[in-house]
N, C-alpha and C positions, 0 to 999 in steps of 0.2 A: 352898780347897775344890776339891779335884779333881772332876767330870765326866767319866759316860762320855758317849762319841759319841753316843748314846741317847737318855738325858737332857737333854743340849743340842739336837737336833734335836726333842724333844717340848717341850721349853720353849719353844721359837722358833713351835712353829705355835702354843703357848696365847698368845703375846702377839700373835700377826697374830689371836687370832679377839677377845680384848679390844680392838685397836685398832679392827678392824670396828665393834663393836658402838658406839665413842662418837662421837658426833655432832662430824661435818665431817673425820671418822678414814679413812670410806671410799672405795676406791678408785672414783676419777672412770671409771665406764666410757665404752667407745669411741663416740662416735655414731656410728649406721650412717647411712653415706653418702643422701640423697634422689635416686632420680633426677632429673631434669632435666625440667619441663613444655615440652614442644614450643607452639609459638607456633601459633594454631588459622592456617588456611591460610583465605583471604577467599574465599567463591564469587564468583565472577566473573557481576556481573549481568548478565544476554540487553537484547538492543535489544527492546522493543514490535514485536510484529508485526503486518504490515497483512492484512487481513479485504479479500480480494477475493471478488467473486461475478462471472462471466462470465456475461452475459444472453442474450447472443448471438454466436455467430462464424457470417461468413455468405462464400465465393468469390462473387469479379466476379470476371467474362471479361474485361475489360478496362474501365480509369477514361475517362473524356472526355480527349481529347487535345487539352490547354490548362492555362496556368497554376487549379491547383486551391486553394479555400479552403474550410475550413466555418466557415458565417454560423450564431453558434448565437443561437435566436429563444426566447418562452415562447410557449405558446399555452392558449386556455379555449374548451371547449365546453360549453353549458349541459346538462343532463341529456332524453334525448330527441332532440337537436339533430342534424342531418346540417350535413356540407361535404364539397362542396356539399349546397346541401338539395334538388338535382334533377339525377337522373342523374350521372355521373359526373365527375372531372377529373384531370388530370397533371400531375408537376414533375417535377425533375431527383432525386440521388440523395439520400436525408434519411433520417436516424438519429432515432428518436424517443423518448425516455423517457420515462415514465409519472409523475409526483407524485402522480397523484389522481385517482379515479372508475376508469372505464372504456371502453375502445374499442374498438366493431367494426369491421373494416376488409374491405369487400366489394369485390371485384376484378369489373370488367366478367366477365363468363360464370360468376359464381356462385361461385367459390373465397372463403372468407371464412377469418379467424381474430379471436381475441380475446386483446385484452391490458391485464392488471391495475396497478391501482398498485404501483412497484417493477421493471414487465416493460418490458422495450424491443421493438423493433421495425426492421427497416430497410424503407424502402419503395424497390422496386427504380425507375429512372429511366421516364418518358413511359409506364407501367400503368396502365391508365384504372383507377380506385378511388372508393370514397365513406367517408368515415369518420361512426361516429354514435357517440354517446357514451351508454352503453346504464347505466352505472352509477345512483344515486339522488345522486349531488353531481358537480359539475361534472366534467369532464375537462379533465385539467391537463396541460401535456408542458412538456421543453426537448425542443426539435431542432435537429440537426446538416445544413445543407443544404450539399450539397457543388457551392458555389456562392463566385466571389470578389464578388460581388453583394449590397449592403447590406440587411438587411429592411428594412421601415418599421417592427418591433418587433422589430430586433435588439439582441441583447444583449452580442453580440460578436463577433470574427472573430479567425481562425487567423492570417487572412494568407497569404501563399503556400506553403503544403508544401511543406519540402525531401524531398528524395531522390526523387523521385516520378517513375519509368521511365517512358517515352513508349514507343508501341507496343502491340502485342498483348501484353501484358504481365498475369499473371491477378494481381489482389489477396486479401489477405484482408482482411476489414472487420470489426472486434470490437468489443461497448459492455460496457464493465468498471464496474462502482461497488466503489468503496473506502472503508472504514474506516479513518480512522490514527489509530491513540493519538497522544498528545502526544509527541512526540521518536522517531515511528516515524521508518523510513528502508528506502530504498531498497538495494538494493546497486549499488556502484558498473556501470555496466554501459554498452553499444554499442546501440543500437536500428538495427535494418535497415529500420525502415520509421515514418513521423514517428507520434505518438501526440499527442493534441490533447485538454487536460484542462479540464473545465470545474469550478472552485471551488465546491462545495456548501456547506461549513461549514470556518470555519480559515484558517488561513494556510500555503502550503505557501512552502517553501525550495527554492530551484532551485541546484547546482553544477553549473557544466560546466568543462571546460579555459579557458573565453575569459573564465567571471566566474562572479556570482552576482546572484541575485535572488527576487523574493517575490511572489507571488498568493495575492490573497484571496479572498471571497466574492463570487461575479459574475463575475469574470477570469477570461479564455481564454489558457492559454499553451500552447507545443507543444516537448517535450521534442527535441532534436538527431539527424539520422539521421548513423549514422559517428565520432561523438564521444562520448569519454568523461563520464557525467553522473549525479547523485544526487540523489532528490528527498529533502526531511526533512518531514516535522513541525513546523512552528517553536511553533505557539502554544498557548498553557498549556489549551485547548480541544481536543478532539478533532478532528481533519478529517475530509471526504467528498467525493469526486468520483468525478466522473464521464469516461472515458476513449475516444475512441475511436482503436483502431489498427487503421493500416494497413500493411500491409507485403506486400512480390513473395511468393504462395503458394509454397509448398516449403522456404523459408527459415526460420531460426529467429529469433521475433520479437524476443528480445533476450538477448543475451550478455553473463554477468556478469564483471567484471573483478577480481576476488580481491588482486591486486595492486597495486592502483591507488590512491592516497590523493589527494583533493579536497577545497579548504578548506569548512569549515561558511559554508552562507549566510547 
């Protein structure tokens, strides 16, 4: 049987559309290629940050020329109460912080102020004063006396302040309260003038270049003037303290060191 060219190419496509049609006949199409899922990129968790409040920054013309300490003491005044409870008296230089109630503070010749639980205070040195506790519950303080002289209800001492320039030399005096989540932190950093921390709640973690160590609640330590140092967080509790620095006015209180890696204490 001859065939034209015709006839053989129309026969050819009737048997490609019968093959289609029978099951497992049809041509396997191509899969289209999937792109590719990108692996999601991790955010990078932030460190807790610390909750400071400055209560006070206050210039001295110049500190006592002699080895310096702060003796930190608690104190209670009943509600109503003066001290003295006649006429006025004087100390050296004292940081006061407030826990509870309230205090008026009248300076011989009438200058007075007031301050609440949470407010601090400095009292400047030999200012004849009278304090009365004007609140409805007791008055409650920690104070910082800037003093290497034991209380008889002290609670701690600093010990001897380093860096601390002799002469006419002007200070600043600062009382900071601090918030640190659990595994807050410091940045690694220089302090130009000592800071003296008193332990509210927590445990804090001390790094410096020479080691490491730990204060807890009640403990006075005083962070390094000129050396490298970071404080953490250590305990599964939140901390709080309370700070007082000092440093030469004009200066900047502390310089962070970006660079710088110190073991965990």
């Amino acid at each position: 049987m001859n065939l034209s060219r015709f006839e053989i190419a129309r026969l050819a496509a009737l048997m490609l559309i019968v093959m289609s049609a029978l099951p497992g006949c049809a041509p396997t199409p191509t899969p289209t290629p999937v792109p590719p899922t990108a692996a999601p990129i991790p955010t990078p968790t932030s460190a807790p940050s610390i909750k400071t409040g400055t209560l006070f920054e206050q210039r001295v013309a110049q500190l006592p020329q002699q080895p310096l300490c702060w003796d930190v003491r608690t104190g209670s005044l009943a509600p109503g109460a003066k001290s003295p409870a006649t006429g006025f008296h004087r100390h050296g230089w004292v940081v006061a912080y407030l826990t509870g109630g309230a205090e008026r503070v009248t300076y011989e010749g009438g200058a007075s102020s007031t301050v609440k639980a949470g407010g601090g205070i400095l009292f400047e040195a030999e200012k004849p004063h009278v304090h009365e506790s004007v609140g409805t519950v007791p008055r409650t303080n920690i104070g910082f006396e800037l003093t290497c002289k034991r209380q008889p209800n002290s609670t701690g001492t600093s010990g001897t302040l380093p860096g601390i320039r002799s002469g006419a030399v002007p200070y600043q005096v600062q009382l900071r309260e601090r918030t640190w989540p659990s595994g807050a932190k410091t940045p690694v950093h220089i302090l130009s003038g000592p800071t003296t921390t008193y332990v509210l709640e927590g445990t804090i973690g001390r790094s410096t270049s020479s080691g490491t160590a730990r204060s807890g609640p009640g403990e006075v330590y005083v962070s390094p003037v000129g050396e490298i140092a970071q404080n953490t967080c250590v305990s599964s509790t939140p901390c709080r303290t309370l700070d007082v620095d000092t440093w030469p006015s004009g200066e900047i209180r502390t310089v962070a060191q970006p660079g710088k890696i110190l073991p965990p204490p």
